[in-house]
PDB file of N, CA, C and O in Angstrom:
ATOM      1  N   UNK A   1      27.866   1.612 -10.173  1.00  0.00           N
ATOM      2  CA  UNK A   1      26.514   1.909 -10.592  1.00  0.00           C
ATOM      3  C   UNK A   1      25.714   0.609 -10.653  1.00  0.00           C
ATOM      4  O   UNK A   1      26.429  -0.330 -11.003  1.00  0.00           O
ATOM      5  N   UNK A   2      24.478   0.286 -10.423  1.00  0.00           N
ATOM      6  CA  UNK A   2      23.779  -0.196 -10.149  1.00  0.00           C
ATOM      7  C   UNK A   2      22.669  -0.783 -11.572  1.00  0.00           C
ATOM      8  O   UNK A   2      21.766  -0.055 -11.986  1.00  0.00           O
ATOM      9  N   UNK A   3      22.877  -1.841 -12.026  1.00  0.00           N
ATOM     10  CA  UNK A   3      22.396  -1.920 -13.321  1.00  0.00           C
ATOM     11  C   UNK A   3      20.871  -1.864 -13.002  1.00  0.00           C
ATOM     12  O   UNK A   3      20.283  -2.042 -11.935  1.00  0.00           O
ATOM     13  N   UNK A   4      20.326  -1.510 -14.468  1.00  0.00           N
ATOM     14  CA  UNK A   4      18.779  -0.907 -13.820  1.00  0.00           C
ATOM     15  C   UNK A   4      17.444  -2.532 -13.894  1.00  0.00           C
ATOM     16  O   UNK A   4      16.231  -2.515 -13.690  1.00  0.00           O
ATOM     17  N   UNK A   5      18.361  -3.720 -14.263  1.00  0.00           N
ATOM     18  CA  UNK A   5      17.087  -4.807 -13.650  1.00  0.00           C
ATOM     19  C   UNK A   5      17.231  -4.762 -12.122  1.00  0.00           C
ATOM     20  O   UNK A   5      16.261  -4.887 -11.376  1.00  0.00           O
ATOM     21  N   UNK A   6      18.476  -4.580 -11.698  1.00  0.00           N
ATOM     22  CA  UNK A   6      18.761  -5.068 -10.475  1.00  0.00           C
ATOM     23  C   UNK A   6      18.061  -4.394  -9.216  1.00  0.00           C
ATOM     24  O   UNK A   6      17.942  -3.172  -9.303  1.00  0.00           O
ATOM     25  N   UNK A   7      17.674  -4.880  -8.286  1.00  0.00           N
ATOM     26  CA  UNK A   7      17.103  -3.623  -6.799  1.00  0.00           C
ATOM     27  C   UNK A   7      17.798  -3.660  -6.340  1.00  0.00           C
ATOM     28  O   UNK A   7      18.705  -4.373  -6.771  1.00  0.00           O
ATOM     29  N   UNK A   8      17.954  -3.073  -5.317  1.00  0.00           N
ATOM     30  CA  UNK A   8      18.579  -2.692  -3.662  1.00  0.00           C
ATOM     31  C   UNK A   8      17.857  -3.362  -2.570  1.00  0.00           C
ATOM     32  O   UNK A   8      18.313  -3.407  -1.428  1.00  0.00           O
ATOM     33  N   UNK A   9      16.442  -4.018  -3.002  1.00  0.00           N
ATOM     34  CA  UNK A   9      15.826  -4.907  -2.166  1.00  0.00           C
ATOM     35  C   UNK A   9      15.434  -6.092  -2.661  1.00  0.00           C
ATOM     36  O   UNK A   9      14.913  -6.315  -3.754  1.00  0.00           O
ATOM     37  N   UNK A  10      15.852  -7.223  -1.363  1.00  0.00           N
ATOM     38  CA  UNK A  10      16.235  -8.200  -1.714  1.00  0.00           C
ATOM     39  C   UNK A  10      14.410  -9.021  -0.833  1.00  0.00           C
ATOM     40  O   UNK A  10      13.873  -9.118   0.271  1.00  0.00           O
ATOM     41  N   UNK A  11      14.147  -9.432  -2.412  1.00  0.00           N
ATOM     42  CA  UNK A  11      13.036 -10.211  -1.995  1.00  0.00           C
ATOM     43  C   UNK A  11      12.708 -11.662  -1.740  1.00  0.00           C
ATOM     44  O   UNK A  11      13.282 -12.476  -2.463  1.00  0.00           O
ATOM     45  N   UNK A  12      11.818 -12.138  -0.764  1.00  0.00           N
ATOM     46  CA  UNK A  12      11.085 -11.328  -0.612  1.00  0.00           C
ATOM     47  C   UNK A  12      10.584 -10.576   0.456  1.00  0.00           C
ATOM     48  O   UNK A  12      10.650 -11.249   1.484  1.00  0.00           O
ATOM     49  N   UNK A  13      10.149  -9.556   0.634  1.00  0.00           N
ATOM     50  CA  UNK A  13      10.887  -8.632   1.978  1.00  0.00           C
ATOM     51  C   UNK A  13       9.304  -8.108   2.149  1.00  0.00           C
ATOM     52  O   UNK A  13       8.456  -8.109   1.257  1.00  0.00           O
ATOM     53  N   UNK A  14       9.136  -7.668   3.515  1.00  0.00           N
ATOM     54  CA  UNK A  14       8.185  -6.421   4.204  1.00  0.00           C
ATOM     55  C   UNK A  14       8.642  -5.114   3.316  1.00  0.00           C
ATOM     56  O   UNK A  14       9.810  -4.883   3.004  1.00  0.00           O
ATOM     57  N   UNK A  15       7.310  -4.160   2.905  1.00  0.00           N
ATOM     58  CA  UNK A  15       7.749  -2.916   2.501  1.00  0.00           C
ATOM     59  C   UNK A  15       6.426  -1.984   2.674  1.00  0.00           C
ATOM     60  O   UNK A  15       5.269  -2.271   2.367  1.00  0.00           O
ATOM     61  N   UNK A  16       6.892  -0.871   3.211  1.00  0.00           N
ATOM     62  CA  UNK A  16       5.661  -0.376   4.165  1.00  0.00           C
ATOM     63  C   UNK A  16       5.105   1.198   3.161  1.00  0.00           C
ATOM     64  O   UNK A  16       5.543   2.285   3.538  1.00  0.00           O
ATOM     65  N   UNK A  17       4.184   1.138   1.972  1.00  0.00           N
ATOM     66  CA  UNK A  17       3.355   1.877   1.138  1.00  0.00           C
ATOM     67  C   UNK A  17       2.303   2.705   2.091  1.00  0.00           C
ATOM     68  O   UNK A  17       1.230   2.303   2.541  1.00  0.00           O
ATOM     69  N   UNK A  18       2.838   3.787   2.236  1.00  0.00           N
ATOM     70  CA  UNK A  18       1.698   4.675   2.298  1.00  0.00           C
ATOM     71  C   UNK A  18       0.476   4.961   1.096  1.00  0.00           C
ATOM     72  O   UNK A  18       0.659   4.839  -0.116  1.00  0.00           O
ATOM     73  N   UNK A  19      -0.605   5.305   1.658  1.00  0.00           N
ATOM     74  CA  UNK A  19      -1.843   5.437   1.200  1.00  0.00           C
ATOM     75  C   UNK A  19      -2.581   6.349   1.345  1.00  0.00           C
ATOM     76  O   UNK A  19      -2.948   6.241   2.515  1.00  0.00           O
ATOM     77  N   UNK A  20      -3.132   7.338   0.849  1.00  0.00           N
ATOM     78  CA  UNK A  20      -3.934   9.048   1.224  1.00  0.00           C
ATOM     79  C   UNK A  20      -5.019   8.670   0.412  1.00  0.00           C
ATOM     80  O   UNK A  20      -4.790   8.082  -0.646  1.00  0.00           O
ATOM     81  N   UNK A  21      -6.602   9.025   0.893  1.00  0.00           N
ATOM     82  CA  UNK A  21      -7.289   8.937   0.173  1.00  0.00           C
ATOM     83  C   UNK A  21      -8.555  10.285   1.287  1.00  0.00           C
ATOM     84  O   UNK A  21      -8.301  10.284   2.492  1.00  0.00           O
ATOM     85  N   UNK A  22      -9.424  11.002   0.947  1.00  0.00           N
ATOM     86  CA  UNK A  22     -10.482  11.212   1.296  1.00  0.00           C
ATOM     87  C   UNK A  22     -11.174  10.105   2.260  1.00  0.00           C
ATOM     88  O   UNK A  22     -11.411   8.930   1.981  1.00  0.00           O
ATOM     89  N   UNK A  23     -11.468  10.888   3.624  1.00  0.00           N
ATOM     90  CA  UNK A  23     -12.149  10.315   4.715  1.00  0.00           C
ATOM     91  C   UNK A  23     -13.498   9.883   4.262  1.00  0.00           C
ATOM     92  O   UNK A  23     -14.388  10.703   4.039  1.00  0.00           O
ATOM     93  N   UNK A  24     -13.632   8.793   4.146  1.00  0.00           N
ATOM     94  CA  UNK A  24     -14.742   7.911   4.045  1.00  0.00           C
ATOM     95  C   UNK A  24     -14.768   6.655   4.890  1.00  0.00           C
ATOM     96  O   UNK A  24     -13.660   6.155   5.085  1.00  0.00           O
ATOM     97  N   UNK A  25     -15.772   6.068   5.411  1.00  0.00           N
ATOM     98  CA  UNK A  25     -16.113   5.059   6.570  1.00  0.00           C
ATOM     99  C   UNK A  25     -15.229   3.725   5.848  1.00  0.00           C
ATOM    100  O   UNK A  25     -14.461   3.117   6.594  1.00  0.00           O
ATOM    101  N   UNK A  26     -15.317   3.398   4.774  1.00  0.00           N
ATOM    102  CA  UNK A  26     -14.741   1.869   4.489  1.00  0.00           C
ATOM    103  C   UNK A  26     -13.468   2.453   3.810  1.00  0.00           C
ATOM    104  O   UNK A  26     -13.000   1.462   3.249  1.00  0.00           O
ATOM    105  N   UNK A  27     -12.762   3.353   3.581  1.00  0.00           N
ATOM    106  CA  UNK A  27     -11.072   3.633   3.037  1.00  0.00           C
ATOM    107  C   UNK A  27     -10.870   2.593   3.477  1.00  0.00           C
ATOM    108  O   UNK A  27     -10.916   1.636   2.704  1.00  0.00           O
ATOM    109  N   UNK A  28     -10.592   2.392   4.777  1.00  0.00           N
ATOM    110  CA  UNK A  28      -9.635   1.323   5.258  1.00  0.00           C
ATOM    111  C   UNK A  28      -9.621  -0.089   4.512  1.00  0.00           C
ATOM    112  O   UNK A  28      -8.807  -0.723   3.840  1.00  0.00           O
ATOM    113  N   UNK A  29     -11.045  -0.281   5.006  1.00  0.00           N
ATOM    114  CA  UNK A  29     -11.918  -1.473   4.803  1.00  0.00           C
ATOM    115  C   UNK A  29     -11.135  -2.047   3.171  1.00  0.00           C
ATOM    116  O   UNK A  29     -10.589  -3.126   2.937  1.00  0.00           O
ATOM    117  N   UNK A  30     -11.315  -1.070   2.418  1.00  0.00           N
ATOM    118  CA  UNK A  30     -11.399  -0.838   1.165  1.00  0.00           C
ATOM    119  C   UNK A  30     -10.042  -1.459   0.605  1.00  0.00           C
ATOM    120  O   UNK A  30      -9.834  -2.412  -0.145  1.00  0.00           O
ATOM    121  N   UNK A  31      -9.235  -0.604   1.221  1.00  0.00           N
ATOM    122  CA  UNK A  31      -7.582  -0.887   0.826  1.00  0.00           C
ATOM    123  C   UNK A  31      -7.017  -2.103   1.283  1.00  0.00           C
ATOM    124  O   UNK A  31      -6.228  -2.783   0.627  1.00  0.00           O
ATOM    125  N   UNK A  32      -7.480  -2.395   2.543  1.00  0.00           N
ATOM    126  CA  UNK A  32      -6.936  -3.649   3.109  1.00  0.00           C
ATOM    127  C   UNK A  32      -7.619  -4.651   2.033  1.00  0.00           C
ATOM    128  O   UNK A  32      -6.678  -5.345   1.647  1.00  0.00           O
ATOM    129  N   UNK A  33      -8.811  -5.074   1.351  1.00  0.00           N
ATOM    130  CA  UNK A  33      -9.316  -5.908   0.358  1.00  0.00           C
ATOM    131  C   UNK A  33      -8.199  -5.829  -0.428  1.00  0.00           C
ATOM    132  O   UNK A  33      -7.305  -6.674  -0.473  1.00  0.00           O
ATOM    133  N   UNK A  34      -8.260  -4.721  -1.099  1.00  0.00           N
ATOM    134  CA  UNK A  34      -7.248  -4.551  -2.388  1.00  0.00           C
ATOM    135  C   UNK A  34      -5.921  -5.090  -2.223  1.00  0.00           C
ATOM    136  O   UNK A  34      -5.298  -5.440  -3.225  1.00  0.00           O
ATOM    137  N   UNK A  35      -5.320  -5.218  -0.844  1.00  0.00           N
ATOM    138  CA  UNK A  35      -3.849  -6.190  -0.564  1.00  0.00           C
ATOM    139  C   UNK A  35      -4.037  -7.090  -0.533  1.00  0.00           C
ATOM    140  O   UNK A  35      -3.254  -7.984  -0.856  1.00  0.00           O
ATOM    141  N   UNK A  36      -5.481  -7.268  -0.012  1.00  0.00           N
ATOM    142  CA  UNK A  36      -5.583  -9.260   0.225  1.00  0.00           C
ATOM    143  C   UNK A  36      -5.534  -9.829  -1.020  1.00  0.00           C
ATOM    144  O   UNK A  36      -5.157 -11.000  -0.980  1.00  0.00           O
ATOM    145  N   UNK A  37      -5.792  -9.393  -2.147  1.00  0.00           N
ATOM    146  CA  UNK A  37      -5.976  -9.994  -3.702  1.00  0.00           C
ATOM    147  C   UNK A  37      -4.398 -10.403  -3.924  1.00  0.00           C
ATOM    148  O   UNK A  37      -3.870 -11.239  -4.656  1.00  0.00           O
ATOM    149  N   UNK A  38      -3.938  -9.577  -3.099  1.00  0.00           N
ATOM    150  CA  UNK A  38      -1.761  -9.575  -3.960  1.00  0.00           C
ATOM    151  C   UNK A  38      -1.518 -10.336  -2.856  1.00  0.00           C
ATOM    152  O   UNK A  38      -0.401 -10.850  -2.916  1.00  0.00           O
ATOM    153  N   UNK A  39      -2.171 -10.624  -1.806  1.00  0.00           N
ATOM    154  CA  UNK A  39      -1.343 -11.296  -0.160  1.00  0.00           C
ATOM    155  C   UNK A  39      -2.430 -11.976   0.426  1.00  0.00           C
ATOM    156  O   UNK A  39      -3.316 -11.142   0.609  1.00  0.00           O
ATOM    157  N   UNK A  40      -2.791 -13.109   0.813  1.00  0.00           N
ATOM    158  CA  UNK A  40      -3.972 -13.434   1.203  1.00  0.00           C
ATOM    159  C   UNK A  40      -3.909 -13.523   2.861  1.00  0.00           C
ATOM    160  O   UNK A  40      -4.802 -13.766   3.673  1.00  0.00           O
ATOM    161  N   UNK A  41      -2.675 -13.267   3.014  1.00  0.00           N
ATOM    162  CA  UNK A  41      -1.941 -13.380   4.551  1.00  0.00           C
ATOM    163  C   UNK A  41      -1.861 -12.132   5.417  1.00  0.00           C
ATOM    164  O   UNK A  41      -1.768 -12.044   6.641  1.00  0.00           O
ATOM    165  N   UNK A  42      -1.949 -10.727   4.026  1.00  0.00           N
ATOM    166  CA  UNK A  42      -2.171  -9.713   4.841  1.00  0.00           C
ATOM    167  C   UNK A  42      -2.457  -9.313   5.700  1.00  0.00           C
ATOM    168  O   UNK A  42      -3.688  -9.292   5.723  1.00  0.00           O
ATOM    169  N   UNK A  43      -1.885  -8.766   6.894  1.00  0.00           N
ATOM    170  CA  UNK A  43      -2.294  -8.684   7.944  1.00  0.00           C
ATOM    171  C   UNK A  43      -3.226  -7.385   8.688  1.00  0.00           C
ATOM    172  O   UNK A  43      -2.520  -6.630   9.356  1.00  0.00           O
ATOM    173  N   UNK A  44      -4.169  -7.163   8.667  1.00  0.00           N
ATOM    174  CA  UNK A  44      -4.577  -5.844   8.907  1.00  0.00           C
ATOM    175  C   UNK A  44      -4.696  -5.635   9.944  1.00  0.00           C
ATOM    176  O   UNK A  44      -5.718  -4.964  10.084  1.00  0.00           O
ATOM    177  N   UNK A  45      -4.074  -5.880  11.141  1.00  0.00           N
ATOM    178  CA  UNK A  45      -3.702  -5.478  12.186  1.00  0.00           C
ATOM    179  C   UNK A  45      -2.360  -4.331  12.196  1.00  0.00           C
ATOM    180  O   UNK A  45      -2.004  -3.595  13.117  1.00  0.00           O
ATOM    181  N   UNK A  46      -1.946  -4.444  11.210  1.00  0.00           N
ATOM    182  CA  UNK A  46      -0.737  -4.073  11.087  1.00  0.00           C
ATOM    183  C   UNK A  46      -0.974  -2.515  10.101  1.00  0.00           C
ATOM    184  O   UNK A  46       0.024  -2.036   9.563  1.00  0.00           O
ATOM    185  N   UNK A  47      -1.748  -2.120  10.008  1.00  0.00           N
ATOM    186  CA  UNK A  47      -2.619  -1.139   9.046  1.00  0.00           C
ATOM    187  C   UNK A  47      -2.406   0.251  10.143  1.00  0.00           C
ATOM    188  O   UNK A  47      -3.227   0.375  11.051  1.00  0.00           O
ATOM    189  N   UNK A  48      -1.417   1.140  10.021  1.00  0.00           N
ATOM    190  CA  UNK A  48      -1.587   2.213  10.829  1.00  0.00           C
ATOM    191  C   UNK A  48      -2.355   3.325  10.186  1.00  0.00           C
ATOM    192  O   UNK A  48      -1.922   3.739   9.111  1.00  0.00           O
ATOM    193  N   UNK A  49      -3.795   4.050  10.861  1.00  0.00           N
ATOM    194  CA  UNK A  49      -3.998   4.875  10.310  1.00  0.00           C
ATOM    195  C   UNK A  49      -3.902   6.145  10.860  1.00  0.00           C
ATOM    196  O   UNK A  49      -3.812   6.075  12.085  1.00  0.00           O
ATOM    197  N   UNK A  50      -3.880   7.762  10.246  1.00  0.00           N
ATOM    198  CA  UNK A  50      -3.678   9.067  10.223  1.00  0.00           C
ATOM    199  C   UNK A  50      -4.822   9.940   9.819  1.00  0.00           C
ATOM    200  O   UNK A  50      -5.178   9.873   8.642  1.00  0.00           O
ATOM    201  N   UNK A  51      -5.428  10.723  10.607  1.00  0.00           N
ATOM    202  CA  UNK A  51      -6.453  11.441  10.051  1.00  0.00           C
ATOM    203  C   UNK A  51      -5.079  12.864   9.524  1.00  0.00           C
ATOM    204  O   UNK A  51      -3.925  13.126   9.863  1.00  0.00           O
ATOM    205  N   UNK A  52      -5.893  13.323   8.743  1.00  0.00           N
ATOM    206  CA  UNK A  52      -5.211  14.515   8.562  1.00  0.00           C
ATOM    207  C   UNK A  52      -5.859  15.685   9.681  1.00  0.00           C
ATOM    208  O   UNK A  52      -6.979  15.673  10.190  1.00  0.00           O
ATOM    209  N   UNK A  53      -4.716  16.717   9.876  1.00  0.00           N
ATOM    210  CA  UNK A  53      -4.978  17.501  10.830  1.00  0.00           C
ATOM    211  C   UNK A  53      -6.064  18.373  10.522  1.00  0.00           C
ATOM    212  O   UNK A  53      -6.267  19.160  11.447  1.00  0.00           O
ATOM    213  N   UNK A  54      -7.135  18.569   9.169  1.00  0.00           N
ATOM    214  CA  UNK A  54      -8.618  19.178   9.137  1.00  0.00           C
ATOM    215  C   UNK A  54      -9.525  17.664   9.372  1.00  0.00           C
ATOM    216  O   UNK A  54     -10.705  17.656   9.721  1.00  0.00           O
ATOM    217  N   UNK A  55      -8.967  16.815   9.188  1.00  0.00           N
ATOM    218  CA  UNK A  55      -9.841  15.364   9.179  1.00  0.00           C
ATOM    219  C   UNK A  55     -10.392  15.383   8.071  1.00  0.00           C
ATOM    220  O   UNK A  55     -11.588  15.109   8.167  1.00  0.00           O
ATOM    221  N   UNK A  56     -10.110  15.551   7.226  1.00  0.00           N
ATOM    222  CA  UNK A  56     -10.805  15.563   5.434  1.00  0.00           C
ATOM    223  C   UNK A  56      -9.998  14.114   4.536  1.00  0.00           C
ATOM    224  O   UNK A  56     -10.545  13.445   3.660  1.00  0.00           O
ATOM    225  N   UNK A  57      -8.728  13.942   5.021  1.00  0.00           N
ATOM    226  CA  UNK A  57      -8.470  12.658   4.179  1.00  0.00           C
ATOM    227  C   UNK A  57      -8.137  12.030   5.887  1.00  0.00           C
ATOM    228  O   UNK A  57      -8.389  12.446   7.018  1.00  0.00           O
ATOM    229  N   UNK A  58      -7.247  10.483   5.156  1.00  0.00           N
ATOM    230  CA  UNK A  58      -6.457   9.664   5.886  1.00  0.00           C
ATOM    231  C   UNK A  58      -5.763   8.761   5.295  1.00  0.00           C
ATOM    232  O   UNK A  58      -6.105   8.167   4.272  1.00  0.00           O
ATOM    233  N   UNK A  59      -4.487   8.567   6.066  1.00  0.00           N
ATOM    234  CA  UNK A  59      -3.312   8.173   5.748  1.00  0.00           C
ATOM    235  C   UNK A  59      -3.300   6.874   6.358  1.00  0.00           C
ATOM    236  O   UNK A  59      -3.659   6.591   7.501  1.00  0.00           O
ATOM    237  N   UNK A  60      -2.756   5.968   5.292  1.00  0.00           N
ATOM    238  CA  UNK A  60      -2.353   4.539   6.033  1.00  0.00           C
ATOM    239  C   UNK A  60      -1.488   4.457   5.641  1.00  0.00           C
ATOM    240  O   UNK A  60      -1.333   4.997   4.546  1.00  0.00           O
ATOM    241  N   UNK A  61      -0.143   3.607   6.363  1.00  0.00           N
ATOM    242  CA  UNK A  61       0.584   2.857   6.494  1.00  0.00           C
ATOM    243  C   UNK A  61       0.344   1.235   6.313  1.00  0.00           C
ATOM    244  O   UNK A  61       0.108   0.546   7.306  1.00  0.00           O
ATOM    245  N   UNK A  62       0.386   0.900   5.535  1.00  0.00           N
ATOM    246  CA  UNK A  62       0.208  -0.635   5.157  1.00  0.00           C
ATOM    247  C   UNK A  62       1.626  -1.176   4.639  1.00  0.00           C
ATOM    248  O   UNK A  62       2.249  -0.713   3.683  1.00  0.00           O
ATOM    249  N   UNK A  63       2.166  -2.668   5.779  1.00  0.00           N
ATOM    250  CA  UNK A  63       3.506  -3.373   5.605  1.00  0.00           C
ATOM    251  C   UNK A  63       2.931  -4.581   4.667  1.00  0.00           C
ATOM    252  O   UNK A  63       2.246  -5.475   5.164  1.00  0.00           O
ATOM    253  N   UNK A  64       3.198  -4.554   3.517  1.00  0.00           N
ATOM    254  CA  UNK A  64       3.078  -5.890   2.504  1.00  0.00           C
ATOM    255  C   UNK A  64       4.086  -6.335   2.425  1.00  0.00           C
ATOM    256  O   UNK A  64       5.208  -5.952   2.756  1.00  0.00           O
ATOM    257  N   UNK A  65       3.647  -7.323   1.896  1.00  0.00           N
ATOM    258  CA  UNK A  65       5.013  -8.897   1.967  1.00  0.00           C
ATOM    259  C   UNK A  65       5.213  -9.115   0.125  1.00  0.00           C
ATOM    260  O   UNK A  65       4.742  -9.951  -0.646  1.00  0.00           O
ATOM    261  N   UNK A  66       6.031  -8.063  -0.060  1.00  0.00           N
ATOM    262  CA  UNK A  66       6.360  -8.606  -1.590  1.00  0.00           C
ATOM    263  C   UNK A  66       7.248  -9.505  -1.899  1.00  0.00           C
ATOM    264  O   UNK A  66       8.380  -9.458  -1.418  1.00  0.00           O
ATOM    265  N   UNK A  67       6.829 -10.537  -2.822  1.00  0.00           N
ATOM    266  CA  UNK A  67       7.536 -11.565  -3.586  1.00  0.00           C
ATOM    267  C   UNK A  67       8.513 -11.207  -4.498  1.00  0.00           C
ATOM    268  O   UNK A  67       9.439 -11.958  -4.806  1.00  0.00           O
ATOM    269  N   UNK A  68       8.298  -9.738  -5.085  1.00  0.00           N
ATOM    270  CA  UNK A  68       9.967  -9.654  -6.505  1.00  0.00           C
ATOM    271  C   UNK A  68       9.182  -8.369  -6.744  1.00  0.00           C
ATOM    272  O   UNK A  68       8.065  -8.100  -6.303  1.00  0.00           O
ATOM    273  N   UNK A  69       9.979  -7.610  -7.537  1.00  0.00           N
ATOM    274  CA  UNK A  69       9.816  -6.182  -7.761  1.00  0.00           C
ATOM    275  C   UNK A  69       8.645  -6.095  -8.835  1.00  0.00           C
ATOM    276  O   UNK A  69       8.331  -4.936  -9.106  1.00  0.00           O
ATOM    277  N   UNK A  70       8.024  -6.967  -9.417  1.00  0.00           N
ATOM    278  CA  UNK A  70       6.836  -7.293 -10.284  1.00  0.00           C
ATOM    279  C   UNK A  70       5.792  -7.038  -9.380  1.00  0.00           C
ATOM    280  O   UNK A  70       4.737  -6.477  -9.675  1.00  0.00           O
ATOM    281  N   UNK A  71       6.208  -7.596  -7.921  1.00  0.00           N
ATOM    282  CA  UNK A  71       4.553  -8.182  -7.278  1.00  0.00           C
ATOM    283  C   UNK A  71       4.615  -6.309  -6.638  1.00  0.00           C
ATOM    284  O   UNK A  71       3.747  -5.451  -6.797  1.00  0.00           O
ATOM    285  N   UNK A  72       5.787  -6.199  -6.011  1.00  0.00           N
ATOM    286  CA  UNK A  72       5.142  -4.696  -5.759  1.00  0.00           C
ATOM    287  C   UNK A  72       4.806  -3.729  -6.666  1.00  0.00           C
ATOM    288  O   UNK A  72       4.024  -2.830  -6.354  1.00  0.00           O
ATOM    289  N   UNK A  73       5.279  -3.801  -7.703  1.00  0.00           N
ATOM    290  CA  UNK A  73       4.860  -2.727  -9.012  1.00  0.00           C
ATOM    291  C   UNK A  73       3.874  -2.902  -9.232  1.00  0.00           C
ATOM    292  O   UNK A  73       3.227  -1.927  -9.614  1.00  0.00           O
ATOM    293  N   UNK A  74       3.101  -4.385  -9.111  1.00  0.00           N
ATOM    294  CA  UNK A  74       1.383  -4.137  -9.209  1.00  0.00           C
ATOM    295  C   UNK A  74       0.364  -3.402  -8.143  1.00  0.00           C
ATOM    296  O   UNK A  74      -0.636  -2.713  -8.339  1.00  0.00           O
ATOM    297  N   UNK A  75       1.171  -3.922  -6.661  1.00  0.00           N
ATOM    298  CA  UNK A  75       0.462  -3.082  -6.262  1.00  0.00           C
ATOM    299  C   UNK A  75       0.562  -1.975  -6.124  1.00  0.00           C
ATOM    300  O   UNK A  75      -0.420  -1.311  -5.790  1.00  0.00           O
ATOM    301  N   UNK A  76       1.300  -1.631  -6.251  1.00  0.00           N
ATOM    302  CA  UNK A  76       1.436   0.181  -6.229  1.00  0.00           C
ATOM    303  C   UNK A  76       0.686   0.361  -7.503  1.00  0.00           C
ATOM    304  O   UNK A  76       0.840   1.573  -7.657  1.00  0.00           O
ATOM    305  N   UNK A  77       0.118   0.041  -8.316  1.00  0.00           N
ATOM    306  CA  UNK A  77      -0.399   0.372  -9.867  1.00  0.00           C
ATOM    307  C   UNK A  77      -2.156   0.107  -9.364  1.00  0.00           C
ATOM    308  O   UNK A  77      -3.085   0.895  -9.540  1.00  0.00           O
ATOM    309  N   UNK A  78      -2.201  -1.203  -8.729  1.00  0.00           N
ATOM    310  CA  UNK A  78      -3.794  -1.483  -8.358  1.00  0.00           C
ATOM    311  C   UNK A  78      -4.243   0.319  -7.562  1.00  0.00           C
ATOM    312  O   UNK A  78      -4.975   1.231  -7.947  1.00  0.00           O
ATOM    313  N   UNK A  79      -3.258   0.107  -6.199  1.00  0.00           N
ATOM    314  CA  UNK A  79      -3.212   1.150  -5.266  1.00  0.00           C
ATOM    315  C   UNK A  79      -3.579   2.448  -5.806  1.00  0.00           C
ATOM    316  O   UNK A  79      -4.503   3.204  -5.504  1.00  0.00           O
ATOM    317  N   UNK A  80      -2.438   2.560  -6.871  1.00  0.00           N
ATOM    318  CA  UNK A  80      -3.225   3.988  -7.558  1.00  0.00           C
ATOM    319  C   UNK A  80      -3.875   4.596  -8.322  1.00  0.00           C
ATOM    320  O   UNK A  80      -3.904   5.756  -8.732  1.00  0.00           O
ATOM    321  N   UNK A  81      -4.484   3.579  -8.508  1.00  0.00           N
ATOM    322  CA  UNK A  81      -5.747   3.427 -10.128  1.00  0.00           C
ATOM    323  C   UNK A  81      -6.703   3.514  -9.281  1.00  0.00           C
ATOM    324  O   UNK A  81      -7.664   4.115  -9.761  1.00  0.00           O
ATOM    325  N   UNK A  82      -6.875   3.116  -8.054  1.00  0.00           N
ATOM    326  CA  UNK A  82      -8.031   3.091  -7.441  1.00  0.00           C
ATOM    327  C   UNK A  82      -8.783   4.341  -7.338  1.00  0.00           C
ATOM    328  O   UNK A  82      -8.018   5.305  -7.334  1.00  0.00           O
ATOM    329  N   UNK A  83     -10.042   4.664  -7.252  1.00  0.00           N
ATOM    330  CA  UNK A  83     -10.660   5.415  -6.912  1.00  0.00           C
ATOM    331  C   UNK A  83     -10.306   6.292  -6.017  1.00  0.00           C
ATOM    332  O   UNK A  83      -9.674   7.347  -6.081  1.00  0.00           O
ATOM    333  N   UNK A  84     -10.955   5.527  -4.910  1.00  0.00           N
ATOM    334  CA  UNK A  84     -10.532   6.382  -3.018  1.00  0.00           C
ATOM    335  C   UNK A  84      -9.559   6.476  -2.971  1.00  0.00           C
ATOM    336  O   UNK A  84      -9.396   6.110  -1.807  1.00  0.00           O
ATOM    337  N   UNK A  85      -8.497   6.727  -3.367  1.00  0.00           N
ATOM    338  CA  UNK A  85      -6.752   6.478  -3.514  1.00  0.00           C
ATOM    339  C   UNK A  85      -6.605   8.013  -4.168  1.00  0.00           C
ATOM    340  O   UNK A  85      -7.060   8.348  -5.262  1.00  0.00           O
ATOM    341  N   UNK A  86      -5.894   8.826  -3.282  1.00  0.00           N
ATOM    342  CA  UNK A  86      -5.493  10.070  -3.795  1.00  0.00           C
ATOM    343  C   UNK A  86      -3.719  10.265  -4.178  1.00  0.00           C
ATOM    344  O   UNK A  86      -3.190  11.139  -4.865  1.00  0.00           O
ATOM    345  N   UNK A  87      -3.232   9.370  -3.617  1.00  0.00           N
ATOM    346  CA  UNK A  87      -1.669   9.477  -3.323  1.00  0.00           C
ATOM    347  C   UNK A  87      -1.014   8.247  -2.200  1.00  0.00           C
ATOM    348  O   UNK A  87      -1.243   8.032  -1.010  1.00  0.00           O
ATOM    349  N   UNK A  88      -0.033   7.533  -3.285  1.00  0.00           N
ATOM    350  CA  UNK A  88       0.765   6.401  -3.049  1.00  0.00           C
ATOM    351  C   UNK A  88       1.850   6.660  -3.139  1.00  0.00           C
ATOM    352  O   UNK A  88       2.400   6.944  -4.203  1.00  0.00           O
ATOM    353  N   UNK A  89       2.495   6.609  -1.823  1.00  0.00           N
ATOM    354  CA  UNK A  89       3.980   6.728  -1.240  1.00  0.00           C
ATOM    355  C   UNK A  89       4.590   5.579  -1.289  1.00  0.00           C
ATOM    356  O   UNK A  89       5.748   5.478  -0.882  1.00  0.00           O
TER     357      UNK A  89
END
């Protein structure tokens, strides 16, 4: 068993957070800011996006570069406090 400070990922590593929010012109725009604050290296080339099949939201795929299980727990916390942010995978 696996003591519970410990991860299974060994940082600091690529880890690829999905993102759902309502189709609006800057989502993207929007979210990619919000990584650059935790990563200034972020790469948004690397940003895959998904309309949904009515086209009412969209889905990103965003690969961040976390430093220790702190730096991703924030962002997943920034990520889903956010507004335009409906659901963080």
């Amino acid at each position: 068993m696996t003591p519970v400070n410990e991860s299974l990922l060994e940082f600091p590593c690529d880890f690829p957070i999905k993102v759902m929010g309502k189709m609006q012109p800057d989502f993207a725009d929007t979210i990619i800011a919000l990584l650059k604050t935790f990563d200034a290296q972020f790469d948004a080339a690397r940003v895959e996006m998904r309309p949904s099949r009515a086209g009412n939201y969209l889905g990103l795929t965003v690969t961040v570069r976390a430093e220790s299980r702190a730096h991703l727990d924030d962002m997943y916390r920034a990520l889903s406090g956010h507004p335009m942010v409906t659901v963080v995978l």
